[in-house]
Legacy VTK file of the C-alpha trace (Angstrom):
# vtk DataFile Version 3.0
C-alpha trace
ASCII
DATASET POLYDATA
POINTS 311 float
0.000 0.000 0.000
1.425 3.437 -1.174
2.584 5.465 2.145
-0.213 8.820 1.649
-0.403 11.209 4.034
-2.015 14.557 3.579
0.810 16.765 5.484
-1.040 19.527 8.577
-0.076 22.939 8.589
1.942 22.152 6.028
2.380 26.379 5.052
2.280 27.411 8.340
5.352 24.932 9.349
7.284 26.214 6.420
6.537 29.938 7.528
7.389 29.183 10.810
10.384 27.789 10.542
11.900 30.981 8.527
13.802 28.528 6.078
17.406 30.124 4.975
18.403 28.376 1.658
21.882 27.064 3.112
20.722 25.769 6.638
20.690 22.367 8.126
17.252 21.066 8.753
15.474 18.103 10.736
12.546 16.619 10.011
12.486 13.840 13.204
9.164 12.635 12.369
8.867 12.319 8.195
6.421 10.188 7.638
4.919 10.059 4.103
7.618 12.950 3.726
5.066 15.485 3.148
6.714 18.273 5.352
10.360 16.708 4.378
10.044 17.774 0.695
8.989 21.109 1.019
11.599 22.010 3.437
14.255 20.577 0.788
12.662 22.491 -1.684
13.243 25.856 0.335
17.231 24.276 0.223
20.304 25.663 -2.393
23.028 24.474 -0.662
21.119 23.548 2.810
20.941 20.038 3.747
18.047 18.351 5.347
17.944 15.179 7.637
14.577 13.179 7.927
14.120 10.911 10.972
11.348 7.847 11.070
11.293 4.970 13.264
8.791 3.007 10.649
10.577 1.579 8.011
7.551 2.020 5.519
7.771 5.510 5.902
11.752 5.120 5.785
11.281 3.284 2.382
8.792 6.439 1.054
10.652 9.029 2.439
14.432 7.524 0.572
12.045 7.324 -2.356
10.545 11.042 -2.302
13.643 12.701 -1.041
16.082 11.309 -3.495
15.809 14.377 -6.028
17.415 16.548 -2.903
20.152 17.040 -0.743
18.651 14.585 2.060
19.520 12.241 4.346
17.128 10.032 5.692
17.893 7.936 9.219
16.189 5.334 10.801
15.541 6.114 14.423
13.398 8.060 16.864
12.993 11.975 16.917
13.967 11.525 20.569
17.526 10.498 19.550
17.953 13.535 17.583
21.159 14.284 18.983
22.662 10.941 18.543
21.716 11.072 14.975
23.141 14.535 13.744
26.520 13.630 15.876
26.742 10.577 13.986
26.389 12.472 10.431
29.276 14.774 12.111
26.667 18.221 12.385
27.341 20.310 15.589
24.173 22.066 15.382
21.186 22.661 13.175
19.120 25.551 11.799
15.196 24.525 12.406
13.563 21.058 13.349
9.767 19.910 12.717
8.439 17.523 14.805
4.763 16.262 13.775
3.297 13.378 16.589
0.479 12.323 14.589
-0.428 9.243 13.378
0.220 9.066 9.603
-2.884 8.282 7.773
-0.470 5.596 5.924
-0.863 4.302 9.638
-4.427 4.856 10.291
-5.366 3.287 6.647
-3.398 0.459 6.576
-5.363 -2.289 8.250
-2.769 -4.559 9.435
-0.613 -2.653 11.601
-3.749 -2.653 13.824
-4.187 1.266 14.818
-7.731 1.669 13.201
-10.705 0.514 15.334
-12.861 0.622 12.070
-10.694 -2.145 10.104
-9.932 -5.870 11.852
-7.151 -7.190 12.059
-4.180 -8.116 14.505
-3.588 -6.027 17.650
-0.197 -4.165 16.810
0.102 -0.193 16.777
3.902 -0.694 16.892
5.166 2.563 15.190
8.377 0.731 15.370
6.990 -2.664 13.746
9.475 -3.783 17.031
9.087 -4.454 21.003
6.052 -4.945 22.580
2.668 -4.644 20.848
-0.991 -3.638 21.880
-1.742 -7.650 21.977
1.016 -7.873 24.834
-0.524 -4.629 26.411
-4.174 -6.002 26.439
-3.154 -9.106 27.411
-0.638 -8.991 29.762
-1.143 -5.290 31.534
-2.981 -6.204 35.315
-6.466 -4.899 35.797
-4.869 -1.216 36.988
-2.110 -1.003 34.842
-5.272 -1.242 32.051
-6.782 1.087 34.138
-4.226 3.660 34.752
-3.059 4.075 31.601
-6.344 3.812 29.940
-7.797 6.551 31.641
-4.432 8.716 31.854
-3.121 8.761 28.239
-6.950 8.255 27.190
-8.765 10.748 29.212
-11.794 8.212 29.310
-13.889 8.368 31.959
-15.075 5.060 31.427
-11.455 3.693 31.702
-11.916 1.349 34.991
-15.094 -0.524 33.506
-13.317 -1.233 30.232
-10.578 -2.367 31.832
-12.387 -4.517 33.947
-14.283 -6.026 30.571
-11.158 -6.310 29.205
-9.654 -8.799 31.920
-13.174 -10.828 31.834
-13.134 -11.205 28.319
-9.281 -12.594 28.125
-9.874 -14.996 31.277
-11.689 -17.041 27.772
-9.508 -16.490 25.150
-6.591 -13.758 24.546
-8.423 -10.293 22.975
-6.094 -10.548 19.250
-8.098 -8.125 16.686
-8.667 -4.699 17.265
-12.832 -5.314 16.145
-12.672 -7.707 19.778
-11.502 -4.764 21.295
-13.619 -2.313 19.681
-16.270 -4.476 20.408
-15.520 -5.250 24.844
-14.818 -1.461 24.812
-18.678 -0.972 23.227
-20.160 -2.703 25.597
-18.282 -1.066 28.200
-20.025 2.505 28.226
-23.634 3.833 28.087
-25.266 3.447 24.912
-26.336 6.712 24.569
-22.524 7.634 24.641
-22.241 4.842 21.813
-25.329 7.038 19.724
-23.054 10.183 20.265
-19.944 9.229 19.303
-17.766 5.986 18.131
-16.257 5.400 22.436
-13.295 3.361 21.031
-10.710 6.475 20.183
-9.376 7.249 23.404
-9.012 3.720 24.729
-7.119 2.923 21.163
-4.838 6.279 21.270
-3.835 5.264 25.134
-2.945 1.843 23.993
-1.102 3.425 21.381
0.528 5.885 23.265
1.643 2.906 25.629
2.644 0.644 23.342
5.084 3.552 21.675
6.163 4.883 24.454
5.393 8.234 23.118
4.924 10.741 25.788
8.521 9.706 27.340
10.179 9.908 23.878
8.159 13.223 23.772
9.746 14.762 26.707
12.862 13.248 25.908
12.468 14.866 22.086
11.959 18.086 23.051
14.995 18.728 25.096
17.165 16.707 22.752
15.365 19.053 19.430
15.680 22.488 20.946
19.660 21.700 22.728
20.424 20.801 18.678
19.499 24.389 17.635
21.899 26.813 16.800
21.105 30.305 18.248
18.370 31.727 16.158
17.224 28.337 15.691
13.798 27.125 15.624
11.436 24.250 16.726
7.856 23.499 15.496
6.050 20.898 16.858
2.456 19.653 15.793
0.515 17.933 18.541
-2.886 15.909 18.230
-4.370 15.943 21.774
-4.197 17.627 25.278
-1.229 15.860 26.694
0.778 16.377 23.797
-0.050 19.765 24.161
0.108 20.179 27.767
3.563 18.734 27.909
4.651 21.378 24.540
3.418 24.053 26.101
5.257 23.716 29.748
8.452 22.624 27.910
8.556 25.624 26.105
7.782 27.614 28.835
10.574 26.293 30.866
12.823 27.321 27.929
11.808 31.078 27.607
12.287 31.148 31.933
14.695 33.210 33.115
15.547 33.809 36.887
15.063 30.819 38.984
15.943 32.176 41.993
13.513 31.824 45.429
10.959 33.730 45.154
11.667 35.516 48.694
15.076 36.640 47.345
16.043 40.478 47.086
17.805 39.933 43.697
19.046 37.350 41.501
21.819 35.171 42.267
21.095 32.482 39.741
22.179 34.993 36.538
20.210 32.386 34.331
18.437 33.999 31.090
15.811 32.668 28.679
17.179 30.265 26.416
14.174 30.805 23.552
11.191 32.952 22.979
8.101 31.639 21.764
7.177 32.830 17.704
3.351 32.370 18.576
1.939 32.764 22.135
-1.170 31.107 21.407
-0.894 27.515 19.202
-1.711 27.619 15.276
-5.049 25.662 14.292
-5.686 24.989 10.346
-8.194 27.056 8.761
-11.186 26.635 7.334
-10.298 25.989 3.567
-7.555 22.890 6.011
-10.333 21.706 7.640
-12.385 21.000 4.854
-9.535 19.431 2.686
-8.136 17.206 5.474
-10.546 16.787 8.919
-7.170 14.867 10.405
-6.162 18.716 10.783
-8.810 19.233 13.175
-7.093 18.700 16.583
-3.844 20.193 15.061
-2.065 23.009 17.128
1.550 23.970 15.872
3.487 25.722 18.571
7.268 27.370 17.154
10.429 28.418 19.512
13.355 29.862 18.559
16.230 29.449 20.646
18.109 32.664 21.885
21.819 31.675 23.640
22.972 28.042 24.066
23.641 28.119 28.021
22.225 25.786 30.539
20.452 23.464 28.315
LINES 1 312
311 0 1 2 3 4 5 6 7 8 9 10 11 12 13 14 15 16 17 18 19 20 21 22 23 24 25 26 27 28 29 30 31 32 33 34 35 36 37 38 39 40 41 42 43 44 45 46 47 48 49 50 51 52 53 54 55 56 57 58 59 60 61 62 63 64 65 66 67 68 69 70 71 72 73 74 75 76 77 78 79 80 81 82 83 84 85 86 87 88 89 90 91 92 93 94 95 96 97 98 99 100 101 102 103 104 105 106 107 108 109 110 111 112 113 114 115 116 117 118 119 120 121 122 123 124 125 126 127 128 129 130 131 132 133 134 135 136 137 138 139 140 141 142 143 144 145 146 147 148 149 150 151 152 153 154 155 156 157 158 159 160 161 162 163 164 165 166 167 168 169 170 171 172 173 174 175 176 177 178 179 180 181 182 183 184 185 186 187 188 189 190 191 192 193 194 195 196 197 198 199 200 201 202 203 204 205 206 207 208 209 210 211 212 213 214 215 216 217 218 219 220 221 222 223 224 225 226 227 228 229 230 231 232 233 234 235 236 237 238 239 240 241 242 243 244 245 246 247 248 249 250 251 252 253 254 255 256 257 258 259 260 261 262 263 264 265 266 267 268 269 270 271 272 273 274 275 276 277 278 279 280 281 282 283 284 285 286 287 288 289 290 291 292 293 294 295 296 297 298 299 300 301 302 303 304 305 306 307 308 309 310
């Protein structure tokens, strides 16, 4: 199946980034290489790196990047400085970072992330480690639980969960229409008339399964100490934690003084390491939204990095 992916914010990533035509860019999360190729195509004698931990999407992005000067590297965004020391780059000019799913992903019915399509519990980004059969099956009743109603938000996490563990005491849950299915009967039905219940329990299986808020937190440190000064990092997020976690980061970047707040005057002599380009996030517009409803959730926040101390 060909790896199509209709890139988010696509313009407003390019913008944001402030392209020069010599820099050294990172894409850590290419994908169907959407964002990847028109970043190269802002490139003379610039050089751009694109990072994917699914080799489909390493295949397609080889494949759509080979008319430019661009590398492309298996691995995780999170490993970002590992990567561009290993390629023998100090420091970098910009770096995207998109965390959702690809609709290659979503569409492709055997890697198992689709709750509309059956087939073998898996959601492995990776296609390696452990998979959403091992998490369903082997997680206790409150590590279910936990991490249903944590990474999922769902209120209904500790009764799904529960139908979760009865159902597997018969047979092992292995499709994702048997877990679409215990998670249906696991809520009201006039929540099942409002809206399809199975997204959040899928995404926090997901998110478990990929470890994704850890490589997150681990990403975003690793991203923005790669900038030069002047710098920047964009990051698309899909959901409130993603979000959440963006927004403090960032914050915690632009800080200055740390000092108590009881002292007279600074002692500490740190300063803001970044400022942010946009306060509040980007959202796709109308004409987006009504080309791609994936866009929907979509909020792009952008910092550029100011002086390279302390991080």
């Amino acid at each position: 199946m060909e790896f199509n992916h209709i890139s988010v914010l696509l313009n407003e990533c390019i913008e944001g980034l402030d392209i020069k035509p010599d820099g050294i860019y990172v894409d850590g999360t290419a994908g169907g290489a959407g964002h990847s190729v028109n970043i190269a195509k802002h490139l003379t004698t610039g050089k751009l790196i694109a990072i994917d931990r699914d080799p489909d999407a390493v295949k397609t992005a080889t494949e759509r990047l080979s008319p430019y000067n661009a590398i492309v590297v298996r691995s995780n965004y999170s490993e970002i400085g590992s990567v561009i020391k290993e390629l023998g780059i100090e420091s970098v000019d910009g770096v995207l970072l998109d965390l959702g799913v690809s609709s290659h992903q979503l569409d492709t019915g055997n890697r198992g992330f689709s709750y509309h399509v059956d087939a073998p519990l898996d959601m492995r980004m990776s296609q390696e480690g452990i998979s959403a059969k091992d998490v369903i099956n082997g997680y206790s009743y409150e590590q279910l639980s936990k991490i249903i109603f944590e990474y999922g938000e769902e209120k209904f996490s500790r009764k799904i969960a529960q139908n979760i563990v009865s159902f597997r005491e018969k047979k092992p849950v292995e499709t994702t229409l048997e877990l679409a299915e215990i998670i249906k009967q696991s809520v009201p039905a006039a929540v099942r008339r409002e809206k399809n219940p199975c997204k959040k329990t899928f995404q926090a299986v997901r998110m478990e399964v990929n470890g994704e808020l850890e490589h997150l937190s681990k990403g975003l440190d690793a991203a923005f100490s790669s900038l030069k000064i002047g710098g920047r990092l964009a990051v698309i997020t899909f959901h409130s934690l993603e979000d959440r976690l963006v927004k403090q980061r960032f914050a915690g970047f632009c800080k200055g003084c740390i000092c108590p707040p009881d002292f007279p005057q600074c002692v500490c002599g740190r300063l803001p390491q970044g400022k942010l380009i946009n306060k509040k996030p980007i959202e796709a517009t109308e004409e987006e939204l009504n080309e791609n409803n994936r866009s929907r959730s979509a909020k792009l926040r952008i910092i550029e990095r100011l002086r390279c101390d302390y991080v």
